[in-house]
N, C-alpha and C positions, 0 to 999 in steps of 0.2 A: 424478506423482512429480517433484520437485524436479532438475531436471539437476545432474548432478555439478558442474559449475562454479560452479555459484551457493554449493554446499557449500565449496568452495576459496574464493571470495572470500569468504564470509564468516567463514573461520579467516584471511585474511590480514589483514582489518580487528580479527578479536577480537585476535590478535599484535601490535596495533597498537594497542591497548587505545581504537577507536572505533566506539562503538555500532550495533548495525544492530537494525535489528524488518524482518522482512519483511511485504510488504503487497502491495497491486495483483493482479492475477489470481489468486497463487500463493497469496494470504492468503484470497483467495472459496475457492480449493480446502481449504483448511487447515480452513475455516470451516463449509465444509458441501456446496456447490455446484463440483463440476468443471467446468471449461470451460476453452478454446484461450485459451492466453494466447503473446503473440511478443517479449514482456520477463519480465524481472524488475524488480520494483519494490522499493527499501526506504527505511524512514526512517531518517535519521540524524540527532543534534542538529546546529543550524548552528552551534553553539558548534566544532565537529569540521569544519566545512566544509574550511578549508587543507588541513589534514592528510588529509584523506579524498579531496581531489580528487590530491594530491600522489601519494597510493597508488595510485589509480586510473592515473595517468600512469607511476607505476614497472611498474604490470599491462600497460600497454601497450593503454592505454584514452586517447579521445582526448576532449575534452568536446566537445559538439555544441554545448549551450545552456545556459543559467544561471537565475536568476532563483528564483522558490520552487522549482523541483525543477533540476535541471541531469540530463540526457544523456551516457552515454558512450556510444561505439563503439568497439569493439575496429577497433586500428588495421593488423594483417595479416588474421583472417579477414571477411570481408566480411560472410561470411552469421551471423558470431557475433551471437545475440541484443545489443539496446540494453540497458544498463544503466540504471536511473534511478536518483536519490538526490534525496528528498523530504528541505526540509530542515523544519523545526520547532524552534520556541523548547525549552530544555532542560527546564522545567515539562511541557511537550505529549508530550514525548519518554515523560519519565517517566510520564505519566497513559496515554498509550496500549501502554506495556510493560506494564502494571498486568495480571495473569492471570486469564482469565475461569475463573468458579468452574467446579468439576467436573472431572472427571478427565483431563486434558489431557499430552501428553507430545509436542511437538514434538521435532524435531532440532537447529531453529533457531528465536530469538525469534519470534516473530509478533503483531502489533497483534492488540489484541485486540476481539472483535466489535464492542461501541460504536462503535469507533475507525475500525475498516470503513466502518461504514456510515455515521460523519460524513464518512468521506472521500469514498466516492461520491456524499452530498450533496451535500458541495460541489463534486466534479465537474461536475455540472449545470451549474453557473451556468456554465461555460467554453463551453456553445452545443452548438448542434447537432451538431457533428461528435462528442461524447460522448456525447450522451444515449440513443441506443439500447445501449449496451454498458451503462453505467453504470445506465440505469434496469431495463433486462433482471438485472444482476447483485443490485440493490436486490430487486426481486420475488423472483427466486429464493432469496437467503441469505433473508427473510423466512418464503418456503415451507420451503424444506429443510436448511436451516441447522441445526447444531447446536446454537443458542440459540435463545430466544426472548425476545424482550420485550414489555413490554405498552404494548398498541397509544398509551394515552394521551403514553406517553416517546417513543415512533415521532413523534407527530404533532409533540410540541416539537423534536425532534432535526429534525425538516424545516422547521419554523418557523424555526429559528435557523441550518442551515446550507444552506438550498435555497429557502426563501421561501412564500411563503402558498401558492402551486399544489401545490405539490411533492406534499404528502402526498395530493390526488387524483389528482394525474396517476401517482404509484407503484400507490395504488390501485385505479385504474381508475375511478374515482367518476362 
């Protein structure tokens, strides 16, 4: 279950009319596969970057780091989970809010399966210090995921965001 906070931030950014899709651990759980996650992950357009980091700074979030995603930390509790904000071109935004068919009733936006799993494709590439969590998450939303896709789209989607190994090393081949 979604910590309450993560529920407040994301009414202080929708009051702020700047997009969130939740994603990263909390989006594998949404998805189909639970497991420990020690963030919350979301994407936001970088079109909303300023504004979004600005917000973040009124929350009393401090930015760690920048670059394609940027880090907060809450700046009195210590042990308060990191924040992340994935930013993405506003076309990407929108294709990954797109809603997977079937009967679906979040609370909060959520990238939608595809969108997942390009993302932990392209997780990969960032190296070893990712690829057990990321390729463990890839196996299991495959297994017990609430989608399914066919395997042929699996294999381009690893082609184009993780590289020619990718789809034997997910599979075990």
């Amino acid at each position: 279950m979604l910590p309450d906070f993560a529920h407040s931030l994301y009414q202080a950014f929708e009051r702020e009319k700047i997009p969130l899709l939740l994603a990263g651990g909390w989006a594998v759980c949404h998805h189909g596969y639970s497991r420990l996650t020690l963030d919350v992950d979301w994407v936001c357009p970088r079109s909303k970057e300023a504004p979004a980091v600005a917000l973040m700074d009124t929350l009393g979030f401090a930015k760690m780091t920048g670059g394609m995603a940027s880090r907060f930390k809450n700046r009195k509790v210590a042990v308060f989970p990191y924040i992340d904000l994935i930013w993405v071109d506003d076309a990407t935004f929108v294709k990954m809010a797109e809603p997977d068919p079937g009967p679906t009733s979040p609370t909060l936006p959520v990238i939608n399966f595809r969108a997942l799993l390009a993302m932990k494709l392209h997780a990969l590439k960032d190296g070893e210090a990712r690829d057990y969590r990321d390729l463990n998450d890839l196996r299991l939303l495959l297994k017990h995921g609430h989608m399914k896709i066919p395997d042929i789209e699996f294999k381009a989607m690893c082609q184009r965001y993780a590289g020619p190994d990718a789809y034997n090393q997910i599979r075990l081949l």
